[in-house]
N, C-alpha and C positions, 0 to 999 in steps of 0.2 A: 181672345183666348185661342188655344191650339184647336183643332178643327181633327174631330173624331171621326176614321173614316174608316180603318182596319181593326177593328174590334171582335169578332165574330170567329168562334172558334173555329169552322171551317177554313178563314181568309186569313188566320191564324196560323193553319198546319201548311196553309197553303204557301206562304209565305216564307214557312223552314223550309219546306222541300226546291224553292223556286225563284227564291229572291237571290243575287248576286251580291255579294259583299267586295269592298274593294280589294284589289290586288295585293301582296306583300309588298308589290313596288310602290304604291302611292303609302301603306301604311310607312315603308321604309322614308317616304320622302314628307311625312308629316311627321316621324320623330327625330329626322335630320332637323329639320325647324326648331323642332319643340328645344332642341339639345341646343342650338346652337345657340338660341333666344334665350335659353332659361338656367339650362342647363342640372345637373343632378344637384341629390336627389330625386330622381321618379316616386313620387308619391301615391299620388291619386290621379285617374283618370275617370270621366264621368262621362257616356255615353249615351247623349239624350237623346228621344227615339229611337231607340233602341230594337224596338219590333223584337224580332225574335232571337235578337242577340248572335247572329251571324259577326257581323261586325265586332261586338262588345268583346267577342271571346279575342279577338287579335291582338288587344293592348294588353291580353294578360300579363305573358311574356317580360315587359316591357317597365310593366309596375307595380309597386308595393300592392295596392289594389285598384281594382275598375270594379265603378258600379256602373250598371246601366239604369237608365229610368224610361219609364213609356207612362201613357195614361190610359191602356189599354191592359184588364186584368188577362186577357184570352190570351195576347201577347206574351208577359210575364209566365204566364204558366208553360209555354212552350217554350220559350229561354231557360227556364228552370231544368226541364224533363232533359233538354240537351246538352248543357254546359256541366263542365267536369272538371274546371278549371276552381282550386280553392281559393282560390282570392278575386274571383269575380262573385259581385253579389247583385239585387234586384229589387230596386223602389219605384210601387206605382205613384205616380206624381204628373203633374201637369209640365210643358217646359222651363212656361213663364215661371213655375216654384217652386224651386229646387231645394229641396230639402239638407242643405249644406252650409256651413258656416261661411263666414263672408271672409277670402282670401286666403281658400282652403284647397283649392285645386289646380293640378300643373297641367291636366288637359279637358277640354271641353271637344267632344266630336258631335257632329249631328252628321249621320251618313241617311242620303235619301231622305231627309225627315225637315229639315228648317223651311221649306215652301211651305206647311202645314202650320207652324208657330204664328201666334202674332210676334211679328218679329223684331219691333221696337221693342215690346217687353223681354222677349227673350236676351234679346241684345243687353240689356241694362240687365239683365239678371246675372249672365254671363260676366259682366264686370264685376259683378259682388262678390260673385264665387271664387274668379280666380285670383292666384297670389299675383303680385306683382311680376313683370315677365312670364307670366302664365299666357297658356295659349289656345286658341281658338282653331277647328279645321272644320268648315262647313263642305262638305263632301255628294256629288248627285252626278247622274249620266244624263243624257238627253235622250232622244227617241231614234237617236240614227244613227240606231244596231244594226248593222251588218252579216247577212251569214256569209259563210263560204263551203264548199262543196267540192271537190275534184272532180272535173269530168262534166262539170255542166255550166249552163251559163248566166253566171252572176248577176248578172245585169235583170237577167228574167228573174230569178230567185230574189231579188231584193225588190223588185217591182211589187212582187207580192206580198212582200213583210211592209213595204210603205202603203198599200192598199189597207191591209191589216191596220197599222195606225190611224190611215186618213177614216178608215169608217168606224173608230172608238172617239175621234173627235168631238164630234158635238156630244158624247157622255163626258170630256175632261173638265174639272171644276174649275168654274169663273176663277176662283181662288189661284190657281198658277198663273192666271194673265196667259199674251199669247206664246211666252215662250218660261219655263221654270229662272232660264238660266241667267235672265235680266233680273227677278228678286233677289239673284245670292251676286251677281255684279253689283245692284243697290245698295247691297247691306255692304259689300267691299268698300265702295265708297265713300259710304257714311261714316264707319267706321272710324272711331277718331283715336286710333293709335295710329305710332310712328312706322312699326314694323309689322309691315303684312306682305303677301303675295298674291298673285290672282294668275291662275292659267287655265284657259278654258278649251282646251283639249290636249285629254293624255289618252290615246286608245290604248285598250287593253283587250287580248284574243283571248278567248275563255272557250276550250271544246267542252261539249255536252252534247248528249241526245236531241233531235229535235223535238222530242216532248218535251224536252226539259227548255226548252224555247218558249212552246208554246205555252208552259206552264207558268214562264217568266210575266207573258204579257196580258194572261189572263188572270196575274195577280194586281196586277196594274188597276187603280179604281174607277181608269174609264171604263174598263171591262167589268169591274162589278157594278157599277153603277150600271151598265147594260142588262148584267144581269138580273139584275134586280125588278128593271122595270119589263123586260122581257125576255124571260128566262130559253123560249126555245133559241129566239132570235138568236143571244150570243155565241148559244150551243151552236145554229147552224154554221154560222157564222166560222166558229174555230175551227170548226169539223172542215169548213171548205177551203179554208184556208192551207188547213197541215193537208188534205189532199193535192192540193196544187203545189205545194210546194213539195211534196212527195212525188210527186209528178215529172216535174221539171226535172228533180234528182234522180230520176229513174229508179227508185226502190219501193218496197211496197211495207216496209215497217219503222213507224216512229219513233221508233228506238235508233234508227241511226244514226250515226254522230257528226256533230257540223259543227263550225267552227264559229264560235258568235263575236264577234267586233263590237265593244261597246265605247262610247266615247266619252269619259269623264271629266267633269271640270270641278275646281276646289277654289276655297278662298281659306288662306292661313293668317292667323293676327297673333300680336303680344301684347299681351298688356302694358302700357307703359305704366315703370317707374319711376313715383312722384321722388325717390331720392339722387333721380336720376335727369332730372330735369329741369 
């Protein structure tokens, strides 16, 4: 079964204001695929783990409608309060069961979210749902985010962001293994259609405040999982962190803006058609 970890309305609001959803350019480069594989009609797009619908609100545009799904009610309700978009809608559901008829959907996304899936069932659910030539974008970044800064020196400022990671480490759940991005290479392989893709970096530069940095990676559930089990700890912890890296930058407010480098990788599938084969 999926693996409930962001539920909690807190890690809920925290997650609108602080999670990154992917670029226009990868969204652009998953419905190049989707078009070229499938082609129109755009129908339906379903957006599983969906969290707070950052992501789910991008396919609008794009299609007849997008539902998102998560298994998290705290989640849903914060997708709800934000999206404005009338043809995106919102079903709590598990991934493995997807409340949708069998070869009924032209895209399936999971951004950030299929490490958490049991992902054999997801996978085989995934086939029920979509139509023939229907397509798959499993979507995630890895931990080596970059800032950048004018005027100072990078090499110290990212020393400090990989300190940052290295001591959330022993909170990351056994469940990712030692790296995320070997279980969505796995499922690429496995995979047993003809038409897929795998590229495991595309960076994308995202400016933001440096709160809004730190707000990214204390969304992260090594960092809850920290906090959880000691709540000053993580506090100190973030607190000494955004000073040194204020520091290094020479300003004295984290509201300043820096530039974050994060490094994404995807795996895109089509369904094969059995009239086509």
């Amino acid at each position: 079964m999926a693996h409930r970890l962001f539920e909690g309305k807190a890690h809920a609001a925290s997650y609108w204001k602080y999670r990154i959803s992917p670029s226009d350019h990868l969204i652009q480069h998953v419905l190049k695929f989707v078009e070229k594989q499938k082609g129109g009609p755009l129908l339906l797009a379903v957006d599983v783990g969906c969290g707070s619908g950052q992501g789910t609100v991008m396919l609008a545009k794009h299609f007849a409608s997008v539902v998102g799904t998560d298994v998290s009610p705290a989640q849903l309700e914060v997708a709800l309060q934000y999206t404005q978009e009338s043809n995106v809608t919102y079903r709590q559901c598990v991934a493995e069961e997807l409340p949708l008829a069998d070869s009924s959907v032209d895209l399936i996304t999971a951004m950030s979210a299929f490490h958490w899936f049991d992902r054999t069932r997801f996978l085989q659910e995934v086939d029920r749902v979509l139509k023939p030539r229907g397509c798959l974008a499993l979507l995630n970044y890895t931990l080596e985010m970059e800032l950048d800064y004018p005027g100072c020196c990078l090499q110290s400022l990212n020393q400090v962001c990989k300190e940052f990671y290295t001591a959330l480490h022993p909170y990351r759940s056994p469940l990712l293994g030692a790296s995320s991005i070997e279980l969505y290479r796995e499922a690429y392989n496995s995979i047993p259609y003809a038409d897929k893709e795998w590229n495991e970096s595309v960076w994308v530069k995202r400016p933001m405040p440096l709160c809004s940095y730190m707000g990214l990676v204390e969304s992260f559930s090594s960092y809850q999982a920290l906090l959880r089990e000691d709540h000053q700890k993580a506090v100190r912890l973030s607190q000494d962190i955004c000073q040194r890296l204020m520091s290094i930058m020479k300003v004295t407010s984290a509201e300043t803006e820096v530039v974050l480098g994060v490094n994404y990788f995807y795996m895109l599938a089509s369904k094969n058609d059995p009239d086509e084969m």
